[in-house]
Steps between C-alpha positions, in 0.01 A plus 500: 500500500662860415480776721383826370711793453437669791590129743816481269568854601434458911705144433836673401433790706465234834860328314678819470407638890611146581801530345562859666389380844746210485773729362444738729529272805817376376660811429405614861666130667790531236543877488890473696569246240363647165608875563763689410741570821575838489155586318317315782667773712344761303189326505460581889617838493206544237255309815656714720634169723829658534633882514737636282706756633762648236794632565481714213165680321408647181541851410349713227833698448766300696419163338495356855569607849647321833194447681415760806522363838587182381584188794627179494298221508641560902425798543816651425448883338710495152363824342360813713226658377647693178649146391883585553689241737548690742296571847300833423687817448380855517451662173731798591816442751489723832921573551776436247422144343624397236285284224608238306289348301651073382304429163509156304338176478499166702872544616421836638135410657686201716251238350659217735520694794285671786479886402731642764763244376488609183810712371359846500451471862821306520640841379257771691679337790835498418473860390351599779823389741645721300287807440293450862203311651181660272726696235439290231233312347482248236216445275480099323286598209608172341201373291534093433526426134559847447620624160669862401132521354352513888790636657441817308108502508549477901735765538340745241163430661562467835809503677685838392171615719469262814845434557654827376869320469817693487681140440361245239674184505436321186517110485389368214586291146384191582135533402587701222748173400254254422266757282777410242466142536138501318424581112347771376680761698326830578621783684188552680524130601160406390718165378501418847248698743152415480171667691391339777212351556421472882274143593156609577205357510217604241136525524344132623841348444456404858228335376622377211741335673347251733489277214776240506514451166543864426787513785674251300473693186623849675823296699604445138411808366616750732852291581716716330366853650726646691459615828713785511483880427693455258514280183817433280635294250605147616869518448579256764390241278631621152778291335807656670671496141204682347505768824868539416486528118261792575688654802782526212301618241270779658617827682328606808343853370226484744761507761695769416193721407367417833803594724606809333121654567575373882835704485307801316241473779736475773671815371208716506466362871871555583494179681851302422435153287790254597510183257559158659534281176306163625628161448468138541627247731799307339430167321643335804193524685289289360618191635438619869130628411162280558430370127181728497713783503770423255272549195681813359800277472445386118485883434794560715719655143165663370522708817815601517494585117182688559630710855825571359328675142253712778791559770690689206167717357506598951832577514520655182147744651706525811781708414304699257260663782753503788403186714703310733539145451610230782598231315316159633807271575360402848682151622200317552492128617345273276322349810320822488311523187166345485461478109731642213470870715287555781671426856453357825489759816860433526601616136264804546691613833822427298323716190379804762814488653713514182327791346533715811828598439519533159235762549598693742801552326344597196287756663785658648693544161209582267212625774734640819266583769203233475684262709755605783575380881277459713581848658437665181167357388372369181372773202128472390315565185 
């Protein structure tokens, strides 16, 4: 006997819910096992089953920002509330300060480190057993993953007018390094910076996801969306003979367009730009790091290659608009380093420590009177 159109119709319907119903059920039981790791991550920041708290934010002018009044998981204060790593500072000094402002990426920031281990502090306190207790202050505007691009953004935008330096320490390359390591190189680095897109939930997406089956379909979908402020180019895992090939090939113009505007800028400030040319740890390191942290050892030559074509455009910018340079020859322990470049608190104290000197000598022969003994006080800006 055949059924009538409309029975057929109600007959596959009642197959196909079936189907669904069963699916469903065993994408909810199987969910750990058919997702996508990472993506099942971003799954339950999109349910709101766990917090995500940034260290970094998106900015409409600045690309991204260090997040304000940011804490470790522990409760330990990294950023104060203007998102420098520092403990809050008034915006103008009462007495005869002196500013200095430490710019860079990463290696500047102290990534590996508490903040008040970090080398700008490192320094603030070694200068001030020179200069006197309060007579000097430090600012670590270090911005992690930080290229030229930011570097200048942030100061242009914001902090020739919070922090008012009359010292600009300068640490930077590395960032700028591995913009040459991808094709297609532009100036502006749009070959390598992308917009951020922060992980919100939309309208009934909530909703939307209760379904296990549509879980499983968003683990996979979302598993490469980064969670950062900032997105780049993957160069960690480009062919290290392809990253070097282009590291040869292509000239870092976005660099050297970038830092002379921060020079130009600093000039119309008056505040004093001192270069410290950033490097890498030697190639010796990587046998004593954890085998996470070795990956930049394939591109070990692409690096160099790459910091030694941007440490020459710096230099080169350097002596044209009157900076000092302290050359970066730090003897650091290879037990120190973390990765290819960021350290351990030790190698920070032995960074903080290093640079003291070298700076307070330089003041005295290009800036005398920022920096004398204790008796004489520190100059302000």
């Amino acid at each position: 006997m055949s059924l009538s159109p409309r029975r057929r119709f109600l007959f596959k319907a009642v197959i196909v819910a079936c189907a669904l119903l069963l699916a469903e059920g065993l994408a909810r039981v199987l969910y750990p096992w058919l997702s996508h790791p990472s993506g099942r991550y971003r799954v339950a920041i999109l349910r709101g089953e766990v917090s995500l708290q940034p260290s970094r934010l998106p900015h409409p002018y600045l690309t991204y920002v260090n997040t304000p009044d940011y804490a470790t998981e522990e409760g330990r204060p990294q950023h104060n509330s203007a998102g420098y790593r520092n403990p809050e500072f008034p915006a103008t000094e009462t007495g005869n300060v002196l500013r200095i402002l430490a710019l860079g990426g990463s290696t500047t920031y102290g990534t590996a480190v508490d903040r008040d281990d970090s080398w700008p502090r490192v320094l603030e306190r070694e200068l001030a057993a020179v200069a006197g207790a309060g007579k000097v202050r430090v600012v670590n505007g270090g911005l992690p993953a930080g290229t030229s691009a930011e570097i200048l953004s942030h100061y242009a935008f914001r902090d020739r007018h919070r922090v008012r330096p009359a010292v600009v320490l300068l640490y930077i390359g590395l960032n700028d390094a591995m913009t040459l390591f991808t094709p297609g190189y532009d100036p502006e680095y749009t070959h390598y910076r992308r917009p951020w897109v922060r992980l919100e939930p939309r309208i009934y997406e909530k909703a939307w996801l209760q379904s296990g089956l549509v879980r499983v379909f968003y683990s996979w979908w979302l598993r490469g969306h980064s969670l950062g402020a900032e997105e780049t180019y993957p160069v960690e895992s480009m062919p290290a003979q392809e990253a070097l090939e282009n590291a040869r090939h292509q000239e870092p113009l976005g660099l050297k367009h970038n830092f002379e505007s921060l020079l130009q800028l600093m000039a119309a400030d008056g505040a004093y730009p001192v270069l410290i040319p950033e490097g890498i740890a030697p190639r010796e390191v990587y046998p004593y790091l954890e085998p996470r942290n070795a990956y930049a050892e394939p591109l070990h030559p692409a690096l160099l290659t790459a910091l030694a074509k941007g440490e020459q455009v710096l230099r080169e910018l350097a002596l044209r608009y009157g900076a000092g340079i302290i050359e970066n020859d730090a003897d650091i322990p290879l037990d120190c380093y973390v990765d290819h470049c960021h350290l351990n608190r030790r190698g920070e104290e032995i960074r903080g420590r290093f640079l003291a000197p070298k700076l307070l000598a330089l003041l005295r022969e290009k800036r005398p009177g920022l920096v004398g003994d204790p008796a004489q006080g520190a100059g302000t800006k």
